[in-house]
Structure formats: structure tokens, C-alpha cells
ChimeraX commands (.cxc) that place a marker at each C-alpha (Angstrom):
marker #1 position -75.89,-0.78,24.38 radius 0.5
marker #1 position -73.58,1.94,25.46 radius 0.5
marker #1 position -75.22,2.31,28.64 radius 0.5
marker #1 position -74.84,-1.56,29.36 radius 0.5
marker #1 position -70.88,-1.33,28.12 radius 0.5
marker #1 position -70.10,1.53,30.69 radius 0.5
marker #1 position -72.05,0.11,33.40 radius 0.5
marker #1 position -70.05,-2.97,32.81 radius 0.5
marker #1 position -66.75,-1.63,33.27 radius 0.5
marker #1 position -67.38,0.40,36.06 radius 0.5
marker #1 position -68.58,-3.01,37.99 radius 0.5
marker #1 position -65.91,-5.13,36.83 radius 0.5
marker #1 position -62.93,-2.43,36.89 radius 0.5
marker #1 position -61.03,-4.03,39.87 radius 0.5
marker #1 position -60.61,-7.42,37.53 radius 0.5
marker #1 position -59.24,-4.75,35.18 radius 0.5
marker #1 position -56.77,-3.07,37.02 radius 0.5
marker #1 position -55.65,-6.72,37.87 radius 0.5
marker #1 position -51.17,-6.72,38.89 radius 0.5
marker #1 position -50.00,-7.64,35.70 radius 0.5
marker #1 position -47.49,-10.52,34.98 radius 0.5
marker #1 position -44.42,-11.06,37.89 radius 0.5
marker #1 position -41.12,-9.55,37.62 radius 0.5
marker #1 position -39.77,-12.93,36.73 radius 0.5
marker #1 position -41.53,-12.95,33.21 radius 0.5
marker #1 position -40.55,-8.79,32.63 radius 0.5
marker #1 position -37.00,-10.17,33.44 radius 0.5
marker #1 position -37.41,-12.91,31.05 radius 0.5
marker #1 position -38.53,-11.03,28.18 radius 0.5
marker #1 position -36.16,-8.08,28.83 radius 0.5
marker #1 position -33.22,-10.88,28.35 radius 0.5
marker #1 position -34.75,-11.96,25.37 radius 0.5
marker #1 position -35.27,-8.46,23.23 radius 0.5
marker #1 position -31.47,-8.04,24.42 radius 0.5
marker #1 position -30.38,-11.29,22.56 radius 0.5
marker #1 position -32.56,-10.43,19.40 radius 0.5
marker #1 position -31.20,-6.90,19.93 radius 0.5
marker #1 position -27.87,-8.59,19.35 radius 0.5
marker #1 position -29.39,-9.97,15.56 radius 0.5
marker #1 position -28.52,-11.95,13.04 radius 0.5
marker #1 position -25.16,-10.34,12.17 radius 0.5
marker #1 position -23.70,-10.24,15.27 radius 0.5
marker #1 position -24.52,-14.07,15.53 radius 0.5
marker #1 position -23.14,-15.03,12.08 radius 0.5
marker #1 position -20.03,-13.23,13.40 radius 0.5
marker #1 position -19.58,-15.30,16.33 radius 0.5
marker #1 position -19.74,-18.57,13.53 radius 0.5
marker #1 position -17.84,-16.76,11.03 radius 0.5
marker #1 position -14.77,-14.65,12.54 radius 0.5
marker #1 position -12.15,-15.97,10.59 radius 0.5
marker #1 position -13.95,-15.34,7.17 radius 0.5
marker #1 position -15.22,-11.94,8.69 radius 0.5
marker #1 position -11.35,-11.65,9.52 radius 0.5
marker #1 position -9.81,-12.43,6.48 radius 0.5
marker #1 position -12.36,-10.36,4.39 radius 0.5
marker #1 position -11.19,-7.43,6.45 radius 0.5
marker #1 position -7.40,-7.80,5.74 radius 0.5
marker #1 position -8.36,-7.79,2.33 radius 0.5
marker #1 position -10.04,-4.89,2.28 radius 0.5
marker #1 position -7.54,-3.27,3.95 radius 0.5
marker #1 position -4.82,-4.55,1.55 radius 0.5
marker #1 position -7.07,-3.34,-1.26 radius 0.5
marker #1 position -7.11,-0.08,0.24 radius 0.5
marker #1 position -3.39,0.27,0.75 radius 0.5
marker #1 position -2.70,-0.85,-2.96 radius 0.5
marker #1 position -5.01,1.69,-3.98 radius 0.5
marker #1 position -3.65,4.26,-1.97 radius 0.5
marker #1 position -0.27,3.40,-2.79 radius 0.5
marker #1 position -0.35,3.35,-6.35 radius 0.5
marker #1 position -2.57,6.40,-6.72 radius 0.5
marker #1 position 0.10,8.49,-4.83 radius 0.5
marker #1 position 2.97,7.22,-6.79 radius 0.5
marker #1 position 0.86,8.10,-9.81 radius 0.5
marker #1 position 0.30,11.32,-8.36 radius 0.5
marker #1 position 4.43,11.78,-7.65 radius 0.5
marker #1 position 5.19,10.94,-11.42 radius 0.5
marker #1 position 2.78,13.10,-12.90 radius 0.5
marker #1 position 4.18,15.97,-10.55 radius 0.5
marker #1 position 7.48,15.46,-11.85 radius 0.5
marker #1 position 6.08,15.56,-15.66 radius 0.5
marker #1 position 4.09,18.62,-14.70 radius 0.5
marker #1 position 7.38,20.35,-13.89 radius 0.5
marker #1 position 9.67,19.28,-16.32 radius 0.5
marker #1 position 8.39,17.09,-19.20 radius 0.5
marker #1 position 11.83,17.16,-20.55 radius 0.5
marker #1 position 13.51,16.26,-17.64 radius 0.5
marker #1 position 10.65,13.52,-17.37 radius 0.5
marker #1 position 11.88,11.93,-20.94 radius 0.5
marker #1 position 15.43,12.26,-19.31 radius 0.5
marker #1 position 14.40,10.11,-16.28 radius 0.5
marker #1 position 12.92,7.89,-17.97 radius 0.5
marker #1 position 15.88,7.24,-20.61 radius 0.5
marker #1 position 18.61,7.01,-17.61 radius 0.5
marker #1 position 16.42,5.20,-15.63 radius 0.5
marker #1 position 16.13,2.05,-18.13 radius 0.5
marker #1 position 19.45,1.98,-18.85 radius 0.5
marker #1 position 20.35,2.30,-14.93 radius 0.5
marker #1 position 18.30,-0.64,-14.35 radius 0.5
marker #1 position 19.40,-2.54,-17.29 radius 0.5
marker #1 position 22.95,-2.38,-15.40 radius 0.5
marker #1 position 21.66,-3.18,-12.09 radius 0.5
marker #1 position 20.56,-6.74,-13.50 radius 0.5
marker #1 position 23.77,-7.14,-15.37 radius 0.5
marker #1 position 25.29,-6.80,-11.86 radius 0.5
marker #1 position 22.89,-9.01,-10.23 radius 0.5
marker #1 position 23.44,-11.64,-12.32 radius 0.5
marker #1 position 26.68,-12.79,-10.52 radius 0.5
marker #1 position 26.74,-14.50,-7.31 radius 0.5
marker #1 position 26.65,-12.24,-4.15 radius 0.5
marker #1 position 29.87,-13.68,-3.19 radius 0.5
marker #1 position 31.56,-12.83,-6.48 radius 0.5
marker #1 position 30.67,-8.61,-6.38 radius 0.5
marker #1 position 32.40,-8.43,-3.29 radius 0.5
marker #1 position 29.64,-5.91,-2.44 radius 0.5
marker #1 position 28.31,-5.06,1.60 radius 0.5
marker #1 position 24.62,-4.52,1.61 radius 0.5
marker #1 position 25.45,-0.41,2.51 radius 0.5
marker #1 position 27.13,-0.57,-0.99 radius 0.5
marker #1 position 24.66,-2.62,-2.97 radius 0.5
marker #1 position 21.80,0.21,-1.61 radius 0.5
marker #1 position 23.92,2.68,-2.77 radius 0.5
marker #1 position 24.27,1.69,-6.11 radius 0.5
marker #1 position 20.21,0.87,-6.92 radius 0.5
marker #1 position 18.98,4.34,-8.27 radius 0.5
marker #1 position 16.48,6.04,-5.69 radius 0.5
marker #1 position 19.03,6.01,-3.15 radius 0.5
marker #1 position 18.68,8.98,-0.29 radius 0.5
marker #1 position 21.01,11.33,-3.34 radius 0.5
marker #1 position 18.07,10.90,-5.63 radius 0.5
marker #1 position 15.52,11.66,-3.26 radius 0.5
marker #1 position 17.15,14.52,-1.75 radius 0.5
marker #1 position 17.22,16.08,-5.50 radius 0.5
marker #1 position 14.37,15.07,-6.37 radius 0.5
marker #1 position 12.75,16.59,-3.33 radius 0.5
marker #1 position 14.87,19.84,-3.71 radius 0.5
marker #1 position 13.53,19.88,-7.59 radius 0.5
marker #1 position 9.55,20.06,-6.75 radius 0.5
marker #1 position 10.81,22.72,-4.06 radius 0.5
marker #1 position 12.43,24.43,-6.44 radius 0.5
marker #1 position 11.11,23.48,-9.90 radius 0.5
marker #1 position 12.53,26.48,-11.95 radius 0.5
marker #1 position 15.98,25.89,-10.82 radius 0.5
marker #1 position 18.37,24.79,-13.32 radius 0.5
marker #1 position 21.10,23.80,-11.15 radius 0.5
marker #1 position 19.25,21.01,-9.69 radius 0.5
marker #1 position 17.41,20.05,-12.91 radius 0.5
marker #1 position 21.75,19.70,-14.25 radius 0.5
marker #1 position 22.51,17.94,-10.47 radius 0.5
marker #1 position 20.01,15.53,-11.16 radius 0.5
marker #1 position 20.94,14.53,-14.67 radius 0.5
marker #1 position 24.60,14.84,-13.81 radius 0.5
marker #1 position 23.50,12.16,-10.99 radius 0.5
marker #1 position 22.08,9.71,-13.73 radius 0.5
marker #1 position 25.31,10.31,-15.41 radius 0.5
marker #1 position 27.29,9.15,-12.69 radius 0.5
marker #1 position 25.36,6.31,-11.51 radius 0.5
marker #1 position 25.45,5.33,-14.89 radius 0.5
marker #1 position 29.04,5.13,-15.38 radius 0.5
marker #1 position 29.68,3.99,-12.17 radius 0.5
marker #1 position 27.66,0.71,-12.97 radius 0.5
marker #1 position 29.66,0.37,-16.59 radius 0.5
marker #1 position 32.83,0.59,-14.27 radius 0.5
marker #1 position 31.46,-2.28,-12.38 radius 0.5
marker #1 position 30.24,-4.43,-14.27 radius 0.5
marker #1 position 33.72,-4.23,-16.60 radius 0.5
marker #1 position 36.02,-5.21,-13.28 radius 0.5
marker #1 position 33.59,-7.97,-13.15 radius 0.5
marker #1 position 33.56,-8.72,-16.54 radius 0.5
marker #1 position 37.35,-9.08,-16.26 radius 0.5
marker #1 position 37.71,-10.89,-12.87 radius 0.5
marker #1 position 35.05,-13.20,-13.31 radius 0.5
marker #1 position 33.89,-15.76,-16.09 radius 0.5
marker #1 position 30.49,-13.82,-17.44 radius 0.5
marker #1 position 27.16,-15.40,-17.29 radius 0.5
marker #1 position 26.19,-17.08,-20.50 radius 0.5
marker #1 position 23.23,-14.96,-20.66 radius 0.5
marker #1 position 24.93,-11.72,-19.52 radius 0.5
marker #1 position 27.77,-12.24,-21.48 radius 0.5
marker #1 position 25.23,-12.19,-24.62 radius 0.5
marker #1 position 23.29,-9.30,-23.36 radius 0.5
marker #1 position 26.30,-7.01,-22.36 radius 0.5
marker #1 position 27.75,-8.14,-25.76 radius 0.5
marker #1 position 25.00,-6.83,-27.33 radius 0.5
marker #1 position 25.02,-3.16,-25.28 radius 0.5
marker #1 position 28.97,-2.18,-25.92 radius 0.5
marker link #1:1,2 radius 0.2
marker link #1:2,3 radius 0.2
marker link #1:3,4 radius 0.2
marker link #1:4,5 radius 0.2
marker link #1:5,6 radius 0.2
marker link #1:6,7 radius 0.2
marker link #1:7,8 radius 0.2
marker link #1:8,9 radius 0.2
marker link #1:9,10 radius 0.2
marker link #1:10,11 radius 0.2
marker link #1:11,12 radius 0.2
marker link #1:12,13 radius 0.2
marker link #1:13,14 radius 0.2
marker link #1:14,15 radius 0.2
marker link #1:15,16 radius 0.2
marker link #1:16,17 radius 0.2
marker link #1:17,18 radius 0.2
marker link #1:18,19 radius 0.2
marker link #1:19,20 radius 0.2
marker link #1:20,21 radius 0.2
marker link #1:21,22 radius 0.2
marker link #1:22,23 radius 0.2
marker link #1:23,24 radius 0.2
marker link #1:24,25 radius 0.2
marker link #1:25,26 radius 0.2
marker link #1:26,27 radius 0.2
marker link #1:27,28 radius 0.2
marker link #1:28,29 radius 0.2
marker link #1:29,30 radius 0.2
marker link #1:30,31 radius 0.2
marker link #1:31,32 radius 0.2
marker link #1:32,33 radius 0.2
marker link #1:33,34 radius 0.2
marker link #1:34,35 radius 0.2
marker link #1:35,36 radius 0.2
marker link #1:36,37 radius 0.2
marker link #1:37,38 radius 0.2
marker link #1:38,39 radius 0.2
marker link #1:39,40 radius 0.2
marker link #1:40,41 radius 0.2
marker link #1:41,42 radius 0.2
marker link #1:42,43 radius 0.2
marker link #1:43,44 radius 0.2
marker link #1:44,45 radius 0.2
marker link #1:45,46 radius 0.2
marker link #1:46,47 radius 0.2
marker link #1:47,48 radius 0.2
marker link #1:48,49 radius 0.2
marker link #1:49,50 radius 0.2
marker link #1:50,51 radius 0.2
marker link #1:51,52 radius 0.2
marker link #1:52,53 radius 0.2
marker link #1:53,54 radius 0.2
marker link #1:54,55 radius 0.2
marker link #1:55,56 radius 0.2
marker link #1:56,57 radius 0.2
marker link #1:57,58 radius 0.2
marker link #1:58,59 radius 0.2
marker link #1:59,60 radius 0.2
marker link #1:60,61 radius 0.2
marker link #1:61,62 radius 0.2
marker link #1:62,63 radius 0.2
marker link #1:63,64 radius 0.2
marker link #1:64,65 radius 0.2
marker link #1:65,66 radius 0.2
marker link #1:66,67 radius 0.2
marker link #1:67,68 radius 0.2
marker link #1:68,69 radius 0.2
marker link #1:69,70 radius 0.2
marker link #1:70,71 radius 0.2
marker link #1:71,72 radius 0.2
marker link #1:72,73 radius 0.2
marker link #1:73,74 radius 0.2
marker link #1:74,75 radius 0.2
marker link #1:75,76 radius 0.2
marker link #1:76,77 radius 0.2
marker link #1:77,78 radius 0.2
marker link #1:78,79 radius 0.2
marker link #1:79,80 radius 0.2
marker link #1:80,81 radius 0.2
marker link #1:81,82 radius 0.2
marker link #1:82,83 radius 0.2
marker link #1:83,84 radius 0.2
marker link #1:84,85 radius 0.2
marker link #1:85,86 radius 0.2
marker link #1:86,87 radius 0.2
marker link #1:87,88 radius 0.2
marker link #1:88,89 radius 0.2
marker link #1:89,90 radius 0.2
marker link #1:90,91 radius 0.2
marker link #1:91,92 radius 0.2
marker link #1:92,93 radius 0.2
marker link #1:93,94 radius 0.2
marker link #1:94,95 radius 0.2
marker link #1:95,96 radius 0.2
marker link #1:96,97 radius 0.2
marker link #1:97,98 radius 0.2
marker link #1:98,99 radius 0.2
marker link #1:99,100 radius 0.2
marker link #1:100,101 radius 0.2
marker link #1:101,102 radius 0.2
marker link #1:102,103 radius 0.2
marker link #1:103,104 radius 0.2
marker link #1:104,105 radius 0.2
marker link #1:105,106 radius 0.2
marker link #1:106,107 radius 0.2
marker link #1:107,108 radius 0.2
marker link #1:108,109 radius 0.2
marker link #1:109,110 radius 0.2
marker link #1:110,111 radius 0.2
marker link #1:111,112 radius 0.2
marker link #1:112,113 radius 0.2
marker link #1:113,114 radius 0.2
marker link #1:114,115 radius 0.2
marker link #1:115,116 radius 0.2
marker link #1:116,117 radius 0.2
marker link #1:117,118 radius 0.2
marker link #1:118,119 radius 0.2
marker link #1:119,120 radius 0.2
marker link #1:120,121 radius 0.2
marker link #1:121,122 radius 0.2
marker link #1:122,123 radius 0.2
marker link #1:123,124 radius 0.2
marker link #1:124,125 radius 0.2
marker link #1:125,126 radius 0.2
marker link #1:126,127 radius 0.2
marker link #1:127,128 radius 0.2
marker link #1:128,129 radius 0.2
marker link #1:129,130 radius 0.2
marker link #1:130,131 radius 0.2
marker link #1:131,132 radius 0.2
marker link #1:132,133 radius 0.2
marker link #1:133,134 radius 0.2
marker link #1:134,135 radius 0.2
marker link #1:135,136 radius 0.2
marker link #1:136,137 radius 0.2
marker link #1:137,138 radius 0.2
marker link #1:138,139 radius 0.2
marker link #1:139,140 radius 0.2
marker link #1:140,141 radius 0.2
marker link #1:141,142 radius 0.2
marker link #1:142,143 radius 0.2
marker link #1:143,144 radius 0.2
marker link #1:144,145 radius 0.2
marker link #1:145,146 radius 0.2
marker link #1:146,147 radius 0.2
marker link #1:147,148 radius 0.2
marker link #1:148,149 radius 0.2
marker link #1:149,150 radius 0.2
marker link #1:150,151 radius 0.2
marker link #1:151,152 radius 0.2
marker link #1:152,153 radius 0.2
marker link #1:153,154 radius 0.2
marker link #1:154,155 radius 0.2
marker link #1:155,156 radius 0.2
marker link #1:156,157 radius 0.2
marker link #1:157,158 radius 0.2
marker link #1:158,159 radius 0.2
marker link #1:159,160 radius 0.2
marker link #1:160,161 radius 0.2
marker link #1:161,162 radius 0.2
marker link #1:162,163 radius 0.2
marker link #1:163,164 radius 0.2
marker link #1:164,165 radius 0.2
marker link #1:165,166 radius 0.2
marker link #1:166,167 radius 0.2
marker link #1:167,168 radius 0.2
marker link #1:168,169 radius 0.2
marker link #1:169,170 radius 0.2
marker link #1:170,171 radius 0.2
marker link #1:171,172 radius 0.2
marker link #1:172,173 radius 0.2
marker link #1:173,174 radius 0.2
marker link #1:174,175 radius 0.2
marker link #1:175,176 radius 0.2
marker link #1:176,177 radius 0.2
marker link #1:177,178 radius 0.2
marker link #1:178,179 radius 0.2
marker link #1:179,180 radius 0.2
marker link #1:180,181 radius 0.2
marker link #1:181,182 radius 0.2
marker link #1:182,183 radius 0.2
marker link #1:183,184 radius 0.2
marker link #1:184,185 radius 0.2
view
């Protein structure tokens, strides 16, 4: 049987060796592996580009929020790590400060007499408080800027009461300021 195989093949080995298909059907199929190449996803994409869009935003967003947050987490816990009292003292002022601040924004615009350069100035992490605060983790042993930054709570503090009694006595108060500062003197 071998024998008969061999002698076969070497009779009929022209037919064998035969051209193959044209280069019309290798072009053909070469365009075709490209689109499959391509797939599914790539596809779905060209259907779906807004939702592929919008999920990407959101990621993004997610991202940023988580960034954000972690590094202003990060900030705080700096500041605690390098003066937990002067941590309890920010966070004393800093209630009270923005107690004031919506006292104050209680009136109408047109009633504080107030420019936007001044109403920036008076919310409390104005370029002052980040200059200190910025000299304090530069300098965290430094006493003089721990009293600079707690004399700065203290001024922005009675700054605001200063305020909000001119307004207090130019202006009818709020009903529901008028209770709350009633309640604070």
C-alpha cells in the first residue's frame, strides 16, 4: 500500500502543485480578518459612543473626587500631626468664623455694601491664611507663626462681629438672624 501511495503522488504531483486561489480572493480575505481584527468592541463603540462617552467622564469625575478628597484628608491630618493643639484651635475659630460668615450672608448683597475683592477677603482661607499656614508646615516648631495664625483667627473673628453689628444697626435684621445672633451675644 505504501508503494501504491508514493507512486501515486509522484504521477499526479503537477495537479498538486496546482496555482492556488487568485489574488482577488487573498485580497478578499485579507479585508475580511482586518474587519474581524477590528472585533466586537470596537464595533459596539461605533453604536455606543455617547454611553462609552459619558461612562468615561464619570470615571474621570470619580477619580478627581477621590483624588481630591484624599489630599485634603491628607492636608488636615498634616496639620494635626504638627500641632494637635493648634488643630482643636482651628477647628474652634473656624466654626465660629463661619457661623459669622452666614450671619453676614444673610442680608442682601446690596445692603453689605461689600465689592467682591472685600467679600473674598473676609471668608477665612483667604491668601493670609494660606501663606501661614504654608509657612507653619515649613516651619512647624515655630511659635511665632503657630501665635500669627491664632492671632489671625482672632482678628477675622472680630472683624466679622464688627460687621455684622454696623449691619445690625443700619439695617432691619433678618427674622431668622435676628434670633440666631440674639442667641450668640
Amino acid at each position: 500500500m505504501p508503494d501504491n501511495f508514493e507512486s501515486f503522488i509522484q504521477q499526479h504531483r503537477d495537479e498538486f502543485e496546482g496555482p492556488g486561489p487568485s489574488p482577488r480572493v487573498w485580497a478578499a480575505l485579507e479585508k475580511d480578518l482586518t474587519e474581524q481584527r477590528q472585533g466586537r468592541v470596537v464595533q459596539l463603540l461605533r453604536k455606543n459612543w455617547f454611553k462609552a462617552a459619558v461612562i468615561a467622564v464619570l470615571m474621570i469625575n470619580a477619580a478627581a473626587i477621590f483624588y481630591f478628597t484624599g489630599h485634603k484628608r491628607h492636608q488636615q491630618q498634616e496639620l494635626s500631626a504638627i500641632s494637635p493643639d493648634l488643630q482643636e484651635a482651628r477647628t474652634y475659630y473656624t466654626t465660629r468664623i463661619n457661623a459669622k460668615l452666614q450671619l453676614i450672608d444673610a442680608y442682601p448683597a446690596n445692603e453689605l455694601g461689600l465689592d467682591s475683592t472685600a467679600r473674598q477677603e473676609l471668608q477665612l482661607r483667604n491668601d493670609t491664611y494660606k501663606a501661614l499656614e504654608k509657612e507653619l508646615k515649613n516651619n512647624p516648631g515655630n511659635e511665632r507663626i503657630r501665635a500669627a495664625l491664632i492671632r489671625y483667627y482672632q482678628l477675622k473673628l472680630d472683624l466679622l462681629d464688627k460687621i455684622l453689628e454696623e449691619l445690625q444697626d443700619r439695617h432691619a435684621v433678618p427674622g431668622h438672624t435676628k434670633k440666631q445672633y440674639e442667641v450668640e451675644i
